[in-house]
DRENPA-869370 format. One record per residue (C-alpha): residue number from 1; x, y, z. Coordinates in Angstrom, 3 decimals. Layout:
REC  pos         x         y         z
REC  NUM         X         Y         Z
...
This chain:
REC  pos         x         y         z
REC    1     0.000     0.000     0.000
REC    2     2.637     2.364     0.810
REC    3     4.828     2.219    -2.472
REC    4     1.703     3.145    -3.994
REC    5     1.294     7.074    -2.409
REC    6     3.501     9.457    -3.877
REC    7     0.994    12.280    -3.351
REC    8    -2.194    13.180    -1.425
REC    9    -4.306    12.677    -4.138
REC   10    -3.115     9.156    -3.863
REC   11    -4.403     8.742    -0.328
REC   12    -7.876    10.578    -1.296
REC   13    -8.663     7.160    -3.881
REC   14    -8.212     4.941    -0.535
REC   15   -11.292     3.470     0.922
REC   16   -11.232     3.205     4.714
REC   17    -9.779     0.083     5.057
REC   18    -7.023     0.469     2.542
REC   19    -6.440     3.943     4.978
REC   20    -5.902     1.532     7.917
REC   21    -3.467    -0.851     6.262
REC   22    -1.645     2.581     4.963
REC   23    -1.450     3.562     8.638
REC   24    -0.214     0.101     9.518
REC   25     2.498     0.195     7.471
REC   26     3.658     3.624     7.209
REC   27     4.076     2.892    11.223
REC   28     6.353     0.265    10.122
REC   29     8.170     2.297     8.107
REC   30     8.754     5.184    10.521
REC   31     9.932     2.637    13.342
REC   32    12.816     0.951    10.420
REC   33    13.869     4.854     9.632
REC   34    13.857     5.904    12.946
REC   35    15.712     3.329    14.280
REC   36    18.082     3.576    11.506
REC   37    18.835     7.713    12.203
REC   38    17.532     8.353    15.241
REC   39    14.959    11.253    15.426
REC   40    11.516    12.083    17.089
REC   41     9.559     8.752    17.214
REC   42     6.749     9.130    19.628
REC   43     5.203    12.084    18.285
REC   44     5.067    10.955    15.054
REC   45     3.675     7.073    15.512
REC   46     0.827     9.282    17.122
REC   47    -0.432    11.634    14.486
REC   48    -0.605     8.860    11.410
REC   49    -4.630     8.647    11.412
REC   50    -4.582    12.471    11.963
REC   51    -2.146    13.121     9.057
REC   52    -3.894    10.645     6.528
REC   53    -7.179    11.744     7.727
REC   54    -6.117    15.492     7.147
REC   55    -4.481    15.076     3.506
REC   56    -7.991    12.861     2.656
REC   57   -10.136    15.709     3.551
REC   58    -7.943    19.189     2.313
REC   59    -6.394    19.714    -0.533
REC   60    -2.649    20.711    -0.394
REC   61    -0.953    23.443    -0.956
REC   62    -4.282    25.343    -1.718
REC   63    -5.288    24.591     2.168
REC   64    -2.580    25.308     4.447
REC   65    -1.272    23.250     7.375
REC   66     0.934    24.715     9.867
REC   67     2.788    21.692    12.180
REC   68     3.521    22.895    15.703
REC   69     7.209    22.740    16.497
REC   70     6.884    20.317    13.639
REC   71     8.834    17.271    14.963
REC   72     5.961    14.807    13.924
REC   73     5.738    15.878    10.107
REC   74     7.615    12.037     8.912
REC   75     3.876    10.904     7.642
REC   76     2.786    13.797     6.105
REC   77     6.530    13.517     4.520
REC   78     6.151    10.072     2.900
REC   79     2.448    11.278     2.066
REC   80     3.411    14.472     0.335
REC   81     6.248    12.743    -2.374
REC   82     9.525    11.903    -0.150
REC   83     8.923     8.335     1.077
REC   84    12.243     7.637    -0.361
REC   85    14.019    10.976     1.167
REC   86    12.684     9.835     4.590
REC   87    15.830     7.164     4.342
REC   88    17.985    10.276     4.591
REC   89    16.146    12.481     7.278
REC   90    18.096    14.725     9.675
REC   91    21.535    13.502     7.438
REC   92    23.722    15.899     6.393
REC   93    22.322    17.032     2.783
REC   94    19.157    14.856     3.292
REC   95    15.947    16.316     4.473
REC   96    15.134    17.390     7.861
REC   97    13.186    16.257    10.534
REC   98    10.736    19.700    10.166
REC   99     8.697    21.374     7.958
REC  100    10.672    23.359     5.295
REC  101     9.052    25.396     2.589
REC  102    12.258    24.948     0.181
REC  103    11.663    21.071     0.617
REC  104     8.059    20.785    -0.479
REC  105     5.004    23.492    -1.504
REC  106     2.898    21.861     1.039
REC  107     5.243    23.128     4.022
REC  108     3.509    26.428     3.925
REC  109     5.569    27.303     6.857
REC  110     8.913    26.333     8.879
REC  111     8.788    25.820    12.416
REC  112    10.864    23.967    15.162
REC  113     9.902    25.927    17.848
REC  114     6.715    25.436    20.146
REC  115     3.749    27.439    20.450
REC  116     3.756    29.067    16.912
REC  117     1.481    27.684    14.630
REC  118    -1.712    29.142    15.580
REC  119    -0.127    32.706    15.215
REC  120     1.286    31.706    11.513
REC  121    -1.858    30.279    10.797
REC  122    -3.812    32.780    11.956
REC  123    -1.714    35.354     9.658
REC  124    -2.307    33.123     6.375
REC  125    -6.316    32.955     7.301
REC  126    -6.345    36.665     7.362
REC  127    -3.748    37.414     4.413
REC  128    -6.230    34.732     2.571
REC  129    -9.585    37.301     3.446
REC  130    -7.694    39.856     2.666
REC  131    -6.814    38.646    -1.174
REC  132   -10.328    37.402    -1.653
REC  133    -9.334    33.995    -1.752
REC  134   -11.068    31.249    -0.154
REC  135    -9.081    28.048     1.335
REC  136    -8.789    26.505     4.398
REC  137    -5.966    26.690     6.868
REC  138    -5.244    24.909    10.319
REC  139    -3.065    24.942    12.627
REC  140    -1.782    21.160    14.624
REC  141    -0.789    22.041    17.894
REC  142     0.209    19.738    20.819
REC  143    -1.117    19.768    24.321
REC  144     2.177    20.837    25.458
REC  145     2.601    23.284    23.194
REC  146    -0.245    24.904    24.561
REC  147     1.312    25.506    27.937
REC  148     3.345    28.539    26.269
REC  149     1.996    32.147    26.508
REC  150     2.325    32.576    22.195
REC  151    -0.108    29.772    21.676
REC  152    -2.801    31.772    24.281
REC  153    -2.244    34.975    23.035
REC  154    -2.583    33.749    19.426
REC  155    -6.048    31.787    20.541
REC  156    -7.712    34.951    21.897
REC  157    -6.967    36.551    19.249
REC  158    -8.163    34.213    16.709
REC  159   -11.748    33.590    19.093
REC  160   -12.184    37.353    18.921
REC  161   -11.585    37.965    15.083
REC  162   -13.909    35.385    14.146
REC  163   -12.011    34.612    11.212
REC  164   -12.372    31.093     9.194
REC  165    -9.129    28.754    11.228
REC  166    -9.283    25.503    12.382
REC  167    -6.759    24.817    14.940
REC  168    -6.328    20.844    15.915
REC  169    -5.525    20.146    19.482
REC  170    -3.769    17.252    19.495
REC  171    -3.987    16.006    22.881
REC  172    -1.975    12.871    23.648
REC  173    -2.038    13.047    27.853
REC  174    -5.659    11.457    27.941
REC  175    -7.096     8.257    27.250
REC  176   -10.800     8.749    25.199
REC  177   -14.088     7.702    26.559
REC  178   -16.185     5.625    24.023
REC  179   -19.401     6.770    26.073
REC  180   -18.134    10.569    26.262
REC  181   -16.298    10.257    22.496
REC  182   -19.455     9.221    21.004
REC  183   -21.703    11.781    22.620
REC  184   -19.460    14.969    22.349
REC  185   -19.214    13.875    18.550
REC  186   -23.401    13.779    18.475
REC  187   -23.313    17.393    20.104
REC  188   -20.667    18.900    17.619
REC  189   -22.521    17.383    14.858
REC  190   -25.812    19.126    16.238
REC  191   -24.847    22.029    17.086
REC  192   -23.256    22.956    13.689
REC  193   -26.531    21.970    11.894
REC  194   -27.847    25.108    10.244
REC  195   -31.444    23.703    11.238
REC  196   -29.877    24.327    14.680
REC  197   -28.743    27.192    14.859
REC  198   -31.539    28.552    12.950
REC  199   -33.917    27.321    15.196
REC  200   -32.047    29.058    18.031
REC  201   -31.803    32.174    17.175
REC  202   -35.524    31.990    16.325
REC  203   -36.493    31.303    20.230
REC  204   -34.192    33.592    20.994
REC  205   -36.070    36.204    19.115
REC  206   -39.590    35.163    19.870
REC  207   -38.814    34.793    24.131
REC  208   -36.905    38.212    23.665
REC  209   -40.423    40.189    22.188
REC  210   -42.383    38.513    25.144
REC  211   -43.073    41.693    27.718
REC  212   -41.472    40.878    31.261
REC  213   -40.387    37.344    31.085
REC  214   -38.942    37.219    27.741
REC  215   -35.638    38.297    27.974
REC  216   -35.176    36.751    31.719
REC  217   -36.317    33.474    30.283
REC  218   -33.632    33.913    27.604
REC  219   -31.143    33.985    30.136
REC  220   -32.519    31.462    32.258
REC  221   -32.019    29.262    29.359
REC  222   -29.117    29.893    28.484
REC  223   -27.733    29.611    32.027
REC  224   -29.245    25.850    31.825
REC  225   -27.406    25.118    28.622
REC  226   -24.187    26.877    29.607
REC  227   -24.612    24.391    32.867
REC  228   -25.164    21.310    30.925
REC  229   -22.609    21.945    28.182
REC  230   -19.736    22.392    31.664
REC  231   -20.572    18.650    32.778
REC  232   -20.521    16.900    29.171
REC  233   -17.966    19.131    27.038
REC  234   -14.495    18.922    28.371
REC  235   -12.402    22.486    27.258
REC  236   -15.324    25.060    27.356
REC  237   -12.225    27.571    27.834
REC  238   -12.518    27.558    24.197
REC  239   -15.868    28.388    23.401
REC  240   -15.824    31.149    26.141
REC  241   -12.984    33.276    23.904
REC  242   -14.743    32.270    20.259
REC  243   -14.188    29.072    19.235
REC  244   -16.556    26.186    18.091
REC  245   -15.811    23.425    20.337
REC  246   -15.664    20.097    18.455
REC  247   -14.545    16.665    20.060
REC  248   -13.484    15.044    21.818
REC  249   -12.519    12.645    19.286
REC  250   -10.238     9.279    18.555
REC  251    -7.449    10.138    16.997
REC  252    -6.488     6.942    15.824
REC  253   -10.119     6.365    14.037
REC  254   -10.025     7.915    10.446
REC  255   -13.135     7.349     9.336
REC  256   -14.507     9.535    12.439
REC  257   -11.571    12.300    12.174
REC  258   -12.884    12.909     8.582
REC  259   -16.289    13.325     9.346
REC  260   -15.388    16.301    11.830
REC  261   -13.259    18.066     9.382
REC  262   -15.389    17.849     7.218
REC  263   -17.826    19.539     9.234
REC  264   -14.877    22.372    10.538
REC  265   -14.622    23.306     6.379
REC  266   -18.432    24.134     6.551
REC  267   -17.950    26.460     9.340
REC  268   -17.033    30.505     8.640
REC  269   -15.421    30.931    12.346
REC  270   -12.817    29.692    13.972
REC  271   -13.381    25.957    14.907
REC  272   -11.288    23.815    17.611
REC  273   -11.246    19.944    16.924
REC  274    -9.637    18.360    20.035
REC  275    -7.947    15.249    18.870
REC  276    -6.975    12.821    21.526
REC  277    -4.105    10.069    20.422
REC  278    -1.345     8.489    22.269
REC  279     2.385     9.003    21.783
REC  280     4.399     6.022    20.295
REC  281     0.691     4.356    19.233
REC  282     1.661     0.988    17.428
REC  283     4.982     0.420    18.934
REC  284     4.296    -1.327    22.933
REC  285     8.115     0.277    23.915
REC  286     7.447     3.664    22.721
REC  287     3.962     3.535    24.018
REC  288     5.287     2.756    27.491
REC  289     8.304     5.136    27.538
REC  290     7.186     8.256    25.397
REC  291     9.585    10.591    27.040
REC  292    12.400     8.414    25.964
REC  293    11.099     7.784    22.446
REC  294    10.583    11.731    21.882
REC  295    13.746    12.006    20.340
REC  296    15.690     9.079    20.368
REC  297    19.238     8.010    18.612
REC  298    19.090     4.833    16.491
REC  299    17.908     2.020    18.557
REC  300    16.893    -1.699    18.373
REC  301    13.782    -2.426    17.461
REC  302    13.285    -5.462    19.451
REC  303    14.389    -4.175    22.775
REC  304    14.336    -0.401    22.081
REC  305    17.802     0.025    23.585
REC  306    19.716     2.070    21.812
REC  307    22.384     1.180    19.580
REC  308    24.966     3.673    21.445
REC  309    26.204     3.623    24.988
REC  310    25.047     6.628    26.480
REC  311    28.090     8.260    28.231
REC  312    28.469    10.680    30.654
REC  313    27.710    14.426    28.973
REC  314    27.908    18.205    30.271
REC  315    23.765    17.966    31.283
REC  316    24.273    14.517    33.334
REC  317    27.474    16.627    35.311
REC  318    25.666    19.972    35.531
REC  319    22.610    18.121    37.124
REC  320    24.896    16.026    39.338
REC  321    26.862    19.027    40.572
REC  322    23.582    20.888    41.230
REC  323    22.414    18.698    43.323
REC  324    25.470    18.337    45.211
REC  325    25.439    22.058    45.582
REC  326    21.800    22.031    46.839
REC  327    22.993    19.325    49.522
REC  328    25.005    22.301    51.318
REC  329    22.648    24.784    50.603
REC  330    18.765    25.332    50.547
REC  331    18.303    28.632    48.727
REC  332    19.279    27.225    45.579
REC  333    16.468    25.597    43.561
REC  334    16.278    24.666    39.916
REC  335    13.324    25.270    36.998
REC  336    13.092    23.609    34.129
REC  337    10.822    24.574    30.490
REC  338     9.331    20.756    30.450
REC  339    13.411    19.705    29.596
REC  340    13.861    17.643    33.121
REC  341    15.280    14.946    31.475
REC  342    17.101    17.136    28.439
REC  343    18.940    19.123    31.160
REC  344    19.961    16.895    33.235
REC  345    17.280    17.609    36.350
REC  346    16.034    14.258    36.872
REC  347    17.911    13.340    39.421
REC  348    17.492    16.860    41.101
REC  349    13.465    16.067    40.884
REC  350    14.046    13.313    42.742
REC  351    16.311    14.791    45.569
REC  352    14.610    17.882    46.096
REC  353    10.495    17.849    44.728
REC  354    10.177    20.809    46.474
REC  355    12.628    22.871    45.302
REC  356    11.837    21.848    41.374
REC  357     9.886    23.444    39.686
REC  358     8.719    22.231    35.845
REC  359     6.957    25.033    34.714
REC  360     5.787    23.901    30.846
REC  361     6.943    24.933    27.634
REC  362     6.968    28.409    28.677
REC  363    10.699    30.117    28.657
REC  364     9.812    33.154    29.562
REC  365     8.005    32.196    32.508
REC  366    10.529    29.942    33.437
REC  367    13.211    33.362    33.445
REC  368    10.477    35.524    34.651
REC  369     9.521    33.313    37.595
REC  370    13.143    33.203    38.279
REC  371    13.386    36.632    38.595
REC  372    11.014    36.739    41.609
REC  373    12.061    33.776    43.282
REC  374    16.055    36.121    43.391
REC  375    14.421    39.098    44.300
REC  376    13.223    37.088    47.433
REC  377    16.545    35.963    48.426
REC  378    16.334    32.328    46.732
REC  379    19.374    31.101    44.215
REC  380    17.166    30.111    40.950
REC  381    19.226    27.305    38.414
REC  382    17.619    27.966    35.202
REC  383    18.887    25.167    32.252
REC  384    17.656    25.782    28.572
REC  385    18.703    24.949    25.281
REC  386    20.655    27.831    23.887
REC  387    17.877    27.798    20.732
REC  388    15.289    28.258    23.351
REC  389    16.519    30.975    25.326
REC  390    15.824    33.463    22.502
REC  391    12.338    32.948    23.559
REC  392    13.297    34.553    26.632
REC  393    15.679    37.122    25.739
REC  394    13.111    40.354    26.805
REC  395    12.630    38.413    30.249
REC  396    16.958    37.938    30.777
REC  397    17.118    41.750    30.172
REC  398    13.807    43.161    31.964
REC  399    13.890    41.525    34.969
REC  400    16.860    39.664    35.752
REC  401    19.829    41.978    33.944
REC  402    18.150    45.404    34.824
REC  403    17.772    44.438    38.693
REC  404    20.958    42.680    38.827
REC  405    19.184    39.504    40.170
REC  406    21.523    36.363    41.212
REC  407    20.000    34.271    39.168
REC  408    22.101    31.187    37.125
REC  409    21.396    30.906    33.155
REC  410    22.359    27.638    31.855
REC  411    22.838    27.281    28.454
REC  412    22.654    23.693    27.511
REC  413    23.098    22.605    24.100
REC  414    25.224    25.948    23.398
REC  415    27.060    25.417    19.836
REC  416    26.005    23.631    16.694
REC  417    23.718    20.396    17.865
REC  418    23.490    18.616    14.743
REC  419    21.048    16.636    13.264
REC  420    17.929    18.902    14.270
REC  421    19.710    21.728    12.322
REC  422    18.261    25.782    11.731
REC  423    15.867    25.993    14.917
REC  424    18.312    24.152    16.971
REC  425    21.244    24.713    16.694
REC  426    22.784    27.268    19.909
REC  427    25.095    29.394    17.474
REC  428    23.465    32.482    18.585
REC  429    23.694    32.845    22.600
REC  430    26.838    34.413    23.084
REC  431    26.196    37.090    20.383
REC  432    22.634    38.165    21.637
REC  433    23.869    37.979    25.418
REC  434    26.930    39.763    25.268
REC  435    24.632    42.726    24.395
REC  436    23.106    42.754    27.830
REC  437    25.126    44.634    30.553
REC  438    25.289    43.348    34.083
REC  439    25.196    39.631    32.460
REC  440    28.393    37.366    33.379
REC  441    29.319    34.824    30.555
REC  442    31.445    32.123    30.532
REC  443    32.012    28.955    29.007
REC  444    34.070    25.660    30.015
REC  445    36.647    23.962    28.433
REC  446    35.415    20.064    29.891
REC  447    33.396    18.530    32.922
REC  448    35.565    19.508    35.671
REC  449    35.817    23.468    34.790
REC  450    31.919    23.017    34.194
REC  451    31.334    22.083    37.825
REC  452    33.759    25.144    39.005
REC  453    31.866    27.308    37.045
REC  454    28.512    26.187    38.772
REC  455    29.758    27.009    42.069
REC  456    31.429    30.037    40.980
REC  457    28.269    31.046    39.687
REC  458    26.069    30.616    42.982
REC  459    28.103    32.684    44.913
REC  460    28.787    35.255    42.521
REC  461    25.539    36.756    44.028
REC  462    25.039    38.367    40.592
REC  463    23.156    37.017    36.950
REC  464    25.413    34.931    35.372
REC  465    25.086    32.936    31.823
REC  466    26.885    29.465    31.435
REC  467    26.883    28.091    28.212
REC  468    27.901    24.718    27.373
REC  469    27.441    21.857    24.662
REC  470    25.366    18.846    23.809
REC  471    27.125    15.724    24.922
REC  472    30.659    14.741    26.071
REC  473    33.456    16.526    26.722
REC  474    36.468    16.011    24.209
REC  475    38.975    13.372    25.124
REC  476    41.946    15.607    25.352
REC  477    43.480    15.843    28.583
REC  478    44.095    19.139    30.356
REC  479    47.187    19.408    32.326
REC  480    46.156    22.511    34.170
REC  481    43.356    23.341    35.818
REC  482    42.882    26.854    37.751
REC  483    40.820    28.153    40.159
REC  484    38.679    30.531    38.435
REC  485    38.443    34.161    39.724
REC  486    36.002    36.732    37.888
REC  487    36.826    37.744    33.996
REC  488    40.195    35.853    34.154
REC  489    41.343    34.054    31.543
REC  490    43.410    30.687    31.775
REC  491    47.068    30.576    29.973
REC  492    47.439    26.798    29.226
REC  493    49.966    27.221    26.822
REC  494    53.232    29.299    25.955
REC  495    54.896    30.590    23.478
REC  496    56.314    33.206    20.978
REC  497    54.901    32.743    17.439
REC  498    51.059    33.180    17.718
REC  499    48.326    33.304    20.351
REC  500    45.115    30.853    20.134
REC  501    42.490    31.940    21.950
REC  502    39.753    29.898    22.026
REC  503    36.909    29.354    24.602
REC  504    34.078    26.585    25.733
REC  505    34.338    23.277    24.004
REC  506    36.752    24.379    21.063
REC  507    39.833    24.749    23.972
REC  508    40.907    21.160    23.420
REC  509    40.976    22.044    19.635
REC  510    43.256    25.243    20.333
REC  511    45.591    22.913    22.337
REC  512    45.955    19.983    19.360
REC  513    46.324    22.522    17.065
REC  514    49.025    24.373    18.747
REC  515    50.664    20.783    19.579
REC  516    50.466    20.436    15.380
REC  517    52.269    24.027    15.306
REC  518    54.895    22.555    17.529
REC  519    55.931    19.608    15.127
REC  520    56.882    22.556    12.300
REC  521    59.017    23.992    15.045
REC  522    57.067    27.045    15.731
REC  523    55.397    27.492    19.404
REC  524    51.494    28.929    20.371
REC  525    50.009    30.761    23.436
REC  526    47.055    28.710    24.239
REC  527    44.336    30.999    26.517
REC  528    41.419    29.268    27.708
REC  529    39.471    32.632    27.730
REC  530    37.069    31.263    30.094
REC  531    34.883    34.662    30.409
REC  532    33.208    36.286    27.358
REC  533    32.052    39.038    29.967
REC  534    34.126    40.573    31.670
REC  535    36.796    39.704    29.228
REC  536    39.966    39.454    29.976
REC  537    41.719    42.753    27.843
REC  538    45.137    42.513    29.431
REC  539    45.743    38.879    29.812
REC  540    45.159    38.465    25.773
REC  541    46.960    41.921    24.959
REC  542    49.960    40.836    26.201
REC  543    49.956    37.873    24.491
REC  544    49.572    39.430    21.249
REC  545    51.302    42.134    21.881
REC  546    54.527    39.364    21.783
REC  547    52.957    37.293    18.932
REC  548    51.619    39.829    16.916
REC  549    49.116    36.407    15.460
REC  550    46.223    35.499    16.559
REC  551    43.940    32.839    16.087
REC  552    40.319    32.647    17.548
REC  553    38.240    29.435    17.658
REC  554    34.947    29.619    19.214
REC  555    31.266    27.488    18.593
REC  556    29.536    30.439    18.194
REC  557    28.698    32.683    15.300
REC  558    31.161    35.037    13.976
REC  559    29.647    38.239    14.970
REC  560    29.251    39.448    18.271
REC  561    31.655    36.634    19.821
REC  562    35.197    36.059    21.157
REC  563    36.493    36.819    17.334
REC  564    34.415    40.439    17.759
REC  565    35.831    41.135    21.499
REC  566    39.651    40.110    20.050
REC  567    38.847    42.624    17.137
REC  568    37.429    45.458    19.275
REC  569    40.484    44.879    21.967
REC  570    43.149    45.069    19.235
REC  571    41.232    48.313    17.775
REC  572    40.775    49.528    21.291
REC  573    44.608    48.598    22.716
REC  574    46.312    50.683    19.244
REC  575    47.918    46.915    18.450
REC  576    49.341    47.361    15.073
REC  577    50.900    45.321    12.440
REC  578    48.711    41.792    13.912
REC  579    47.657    38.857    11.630
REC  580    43.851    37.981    12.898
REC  581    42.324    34.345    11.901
REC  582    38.821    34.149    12.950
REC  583    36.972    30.255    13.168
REC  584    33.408    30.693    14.325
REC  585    30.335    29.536    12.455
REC  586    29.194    31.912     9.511
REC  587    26.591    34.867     9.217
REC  588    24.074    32.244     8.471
REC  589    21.467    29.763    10.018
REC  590    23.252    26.314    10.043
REC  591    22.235    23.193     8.544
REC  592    21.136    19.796     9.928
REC  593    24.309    17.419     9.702
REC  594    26.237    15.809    12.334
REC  595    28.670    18.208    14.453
REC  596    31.926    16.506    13.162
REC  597    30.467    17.080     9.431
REC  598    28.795    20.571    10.060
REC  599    32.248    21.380    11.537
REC  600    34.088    20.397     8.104
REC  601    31.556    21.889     6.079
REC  602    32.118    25.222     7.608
REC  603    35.851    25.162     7.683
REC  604    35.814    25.043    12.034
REC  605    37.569    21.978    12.308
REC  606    41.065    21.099    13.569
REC  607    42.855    20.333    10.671
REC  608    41.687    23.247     8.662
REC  609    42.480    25.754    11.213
REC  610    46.388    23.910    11.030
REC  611    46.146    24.072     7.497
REC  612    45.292    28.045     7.281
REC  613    48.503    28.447    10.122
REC  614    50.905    30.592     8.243
């Protein structure tokens, strides 16, 4: 069934029971890939009788479908013409594991980020009244996703425009009903009957003329129905700002989801479907463990272990170190954007429930509540992935960077991450952060300086940003390791022909490359710089004052990052007659790929910095 659907139109000729083998297999499928690549696996094995039923019912890319973060788009991949390409998801030149309007006209809009699509979609519905044109567009959002403020703001806005949207609430935390399924479907059926609502408004209008009673009785009534609807209709949060309710429904039975959207294109207002399905449906392991099978490496099928060791990484020390920290002292608590296990709290959740707090996918609550808790006297631990703290980047400046607050930023997956490329990759915090003043930033070179910085940071008593990388630390091994003291940089290496300044992850690169630069008889300064702010002006002037060469390696983008603070310090300090060689990732938004290729491709790796030595 599946070699045979190379478009939508494809699925449209399916009866329902050739739908269900489709399902069936492209489950299959996903589960071979996935285990094959690694990639988001849950999410996905949950939406395949949404997406089928979906592409059956609108037509693509007339009608528009904007994916929520967009992690489980694989099915309405292999159903929109790259069954085949799916082999090669989230490889370097393959496709990736979002939606990407260069890849296919039917990704009417990127996104990798939660909490977005209703806003997008919202924009294309009124864009489309605007031009006069007439088709459908919906937004699939996640239960989760619905936690963050965007998603809120978006849906009051959308209730209160009354414009033609249907947004899908896919909720996979609940189990359906067959007793309240079945009789929420018979009510959303009924009450978008034209016969219905014609027949309403005319007793409306009839009790209304009725001296005395009339328009009290109206309002009786509807206090009855209002009362009623609460106890049967789950979600009447969305009705109250403008939406027609519809659901609850199975999202795992087609033939049912295409009767409902069906009904949501008849509808000239914005319309809610609440779809309930379960994460990992069709595979027992996934099913079970959903968290794990979120995003997962490439596994086994049989046992669903995964095919690599998991090793000790920068999250798994951060969170061990916290809680270490926490041991000795009870101010400090830690707050997590639904990332407990990506950050390394787990453990911490464990050790201290009441002094963990998992707030949602909602960053800037997450900063903003952090804020509050300083203000108070507590010592707030706040880990996010670097692409995620842009979300937050108002809250870092208004309320923690303006008041000075002691609260900890922790920027995990800081640097290029790989295979989840654009959205994800942490290229940007040390640019975008070095703009705020009062902000402390600093980056380790492995575990051990990781941990210092932690307790560094706690009783620094002032806002401080830690950035540091997905996974381990690199296998070089530091011979020195100093106590760190504020905006001091770390000389690891000396010598007299050019200075390598490099900081975070890429200081074990500096070292092998200056160890390279040794075998041609020439000799480096290695500085670990440690500090991005305050930055260390006279340690590094010195050094190229005697060098006059210097080389900066950093996992960051090029502008606004150690290679802009050497720049401005050698501008600055009068330095003259200096050779500057800058490595940081380009102007751009990076690519999915594995780090060691991404590396290569943009000319950060080892032996092309060696290479370019002159």
């Amino acid at each position: 069934m599946l070699e045979k659907i190379n478009s939508p139109e494809d699925v449209k000729k399916l009866n329902i029971e050739e739908k269900k083998k489709l399902a069936e297999e492209i489950r299959k499928y996903i589960l071979e890939v996935v285990s094959k690549n690694g990639g988001h696996l849950a999410s996905n094995l949950g939406v395949v009788e949404l997406t089928i039923a979906l592409h059956s019912v609108f037509d693509l890319p007339k009608d528009k479908i904007v994916w929520d973060v967009g992690h489980q788009t694989y099915v309405h991949k292999i159903i929109t013409g790259r069954r085949e390409e799916l082999k090669n998801i989230r490889k370097l030149n393959g496709i990736a594991g979002f939606p990407k309007t260069k890849e296919s006209e039917t990704d009417c809009f990127n996104t990798g980020h939660s909490s977005t699509s209703i806003s997008a979609a919202l924009g294309m519905a009124r864009a489309r009244d605007l031009k006069g044109e007439k088709n459908d567009v919906l937004a699939v959002i996640g239960d989760g996703a619905l936690t963050g403020g965007m998603a809120l703001e978006a849906l009051n806005d959308a209730g209160y425009s009354n414009t033609k949207l249907t947004v899908i609430l896919n909720d996979n935390e609940m189990s359906i009903s067959k007793n309240i399924g079945g009789l929420n479907m018979f009510l959303s059926k009924l009450r978008t009957k034209k016969t219905y609502k014609n027949s309403n408004v005319s007793i409306k209008k009839i009790l209304n003329k009725i001296p005395l009673i009339g328009k009290p009785s109206v309002r009786a009534i509807q206090r009855i129905k209002r009362s009623i609807k609460q106890l049967i209709i789950p979600k009447m949060f969305f009705e109250d700002i403008g939406f027609k309710y519809l659901g609850p429904v199975d999202g795992h039975n087609i033939e049912t989801l295409e009767a409902l959207l069906k009904i949501s294109k008849q509808l000239d207002e914005p319309v809610l479907i609440h779809v309930l399905t379960k994460k990992g449906k069709g595979y027992k392991i996934a099913e079970d463990n959903p968290d794990k099978f979120h995003a997962t490496g490439p596994f086994d099928i049989e046992t669903g272990k995964s095919k690599k060791p998991k090793s000790k990484d920068y999250s798994k020390v951060f969170g061990d170190k916290l809680i270490e920290l926490a041991k000795k002292n009870e101010k400090i608590v830690a707050i997590t954007a639904s990332m407990k296990d990506g950050t390394g709290l787990t453990d911490f959740a464990k050790e201290f429930p009441q002094r963990f707090f998992d707030i949602g996918i909602a960053e800037q609550h997450a900063v903003g509540l952090a804020a509050g808790m300083a203000k108070e006297g507590i010592i707030p631990v706040v880990p996010i992935y670097s692409s995620f703290y842009q979300r937050a980047y108002d809250q870092v400046i208004h309320d923690i960077a303006i008041q000075n607050l002691p609260v900890v930023l922790c920027v995990d997956r800081a640097g290029v991450v790989g295979a989840d490329g654009e959205t994800h990759q942490g290229t940007l915090d040390m640019a975008f952060f070095r703009l705020v003043p009062n902000l402390t930033i600093m980056a380790p070179k492995n575990f051990k300086e990781l941990e210092d910085m932690i307790e560094f940071a706690i009783n620094l008593n002032k806002p401080v940003v830690i950035r540091y990388p997905r996974g381990g630390e690199d296998n070089y091994k530091m011979e020195k390791e100093e106590k760190i003291n504020l905006g001091k940089a770390e000389i690891l290496k000396e010598g007299k022909d050019v200075t390598i300044v490099a900081i975070g992850k890429t200081v074990a690169r500096a070292m092998k490359v200056a160890e390279k630069i040794e075998k041609i008889e020439k000799s480096a300064d290695v500085i670990n710089a440690r500090f991005l702010k305050p930055f260390d002006k006279d340690t590094i002037r010195k050094s190229i004052e005697k060098t006059k060469y210097v080389i900066t390696i950093e996992d960051g983008t090029i502008i606004n990052g150690l290679a802009t603070s050497i720049k401005e310090l050698i501008i600055e300090e009068k330095i003259e007659n200096v050779k500057v060689q800058n490595y940081a990732y380009p102007d751009k938004f990076i690519k999915h790929g594995s780090v060691e290729e991404l590396e290569i491709v943009y000319g950060v790796d080892e032996e092309r910095i060696y290479n370019n030595y002159e």
